[in-house]
Phi, psi and omega in degrees: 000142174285146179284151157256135171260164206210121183234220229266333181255019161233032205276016180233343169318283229267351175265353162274323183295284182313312201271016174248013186025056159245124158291126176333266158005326177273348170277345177275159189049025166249149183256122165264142177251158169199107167277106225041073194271358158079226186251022165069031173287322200310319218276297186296315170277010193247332193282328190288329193281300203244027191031051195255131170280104177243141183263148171238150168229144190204119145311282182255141189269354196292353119004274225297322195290335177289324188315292184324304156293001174266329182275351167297304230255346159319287206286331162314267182333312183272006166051038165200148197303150180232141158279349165305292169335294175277344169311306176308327184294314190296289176005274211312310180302344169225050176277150142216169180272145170165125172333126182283344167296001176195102185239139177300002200251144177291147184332150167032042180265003181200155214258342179217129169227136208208128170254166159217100214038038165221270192272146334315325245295327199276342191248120185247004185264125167331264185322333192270333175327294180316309217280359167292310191287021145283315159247036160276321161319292180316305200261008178272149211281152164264126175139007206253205187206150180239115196214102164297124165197163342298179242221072184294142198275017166287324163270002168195138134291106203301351162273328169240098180278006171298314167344295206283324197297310177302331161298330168296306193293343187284312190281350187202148156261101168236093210261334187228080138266167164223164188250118163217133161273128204218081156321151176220115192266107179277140201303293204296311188273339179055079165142188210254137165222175239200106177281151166236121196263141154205134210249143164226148185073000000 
């Protein structure tokens, strides 16, 4: 994987690329989705280092609009532009609120769709798990990717990965995917937790 180095103003870039096992290198000039994206680091910082587009869905923004506004009322004081700032303002524009189980978006709109400790994790009811990682399916483009982590084992069986493919196929006709399972040892959880990789097209 290419290294990301990580300075004062990236300081979650190079720890979302590792727990999502994408190389820096493979984002560019690609459209991302990042679902329950939280206080908008990911978004912000891949856009502040590399002008990489990554779009956010978040239910709730009161995070992200305090992060904004406390770095608006830095750059107030300090009477001068911060490129933090406006990285944050471009973010913010490709926020929107809204459930990863129904995302605003059209069909086949993104070349990567990626979660981090939020779909499945967060969603603890089976089904609405599914019909989420569906409709990470639904709006991801073909040839694109899909990658979720960690992996709650209520949604696969890490030995039998059929289930989930069939639950899928029943809930959506997505006729050509593939399913790879990709332990990770995370440093931070002190311990292996499990991306579920899906290839569409």
């Amino acid at each position: 994987m290419e290294p990301v180095e990580s300075d004062e103003r990236t300081p979650n870039l190079k720890r979302y690329l590792e727990k999502l096992g994408i190389a820096l290198g493979e984002l560019y000039g690609k459209r991302i989705l990042d679902i329950g994206a939280g206080g908008l680091y990911f978004a912000k910082e891949a856009w502040l280092a590399h002008e990489i587009k990554v779009f956010s869905v978040e239910p709730d923004l009161t995070e992200s609009i305090s992060r904004y506004y406390g770095l608006f009322a830095y750059a107030t004081a300090c009477c001068q532009t911060s490129p933090e700032l406006e990285a944050f303002q471009i973010t913010l524009r490709r926020t929107v609120r809204a459930f990863g189980q129904a995302l605003p978006f059209k069909d086949e709109s993104f070349d990567y769709v990626v979660s981090i400790f939020g779909v499945p994790f967060m969603i603890k009811n089976y089904f609405e798990g599914l019909l989420a990682i569906n409709e990470g399916l639904r709006v991801l483009r073909h040839k694109g990717t899909l990658i979720f982590y960690p992996l709650e084992s209520q949604f696969f069986d890490i030995k039998e990965n059929t289930a989930l493919k069939a639950e899928m196929l029943v809930l959506r006709k997505f006729p050509d995917f593939r399913i790879v399972l990709s332990p990770y040892d995370d440093p931070e959880a002190m311990r292996t937790l499990t991306r579920v990789i899906i290839k569409k097209g």
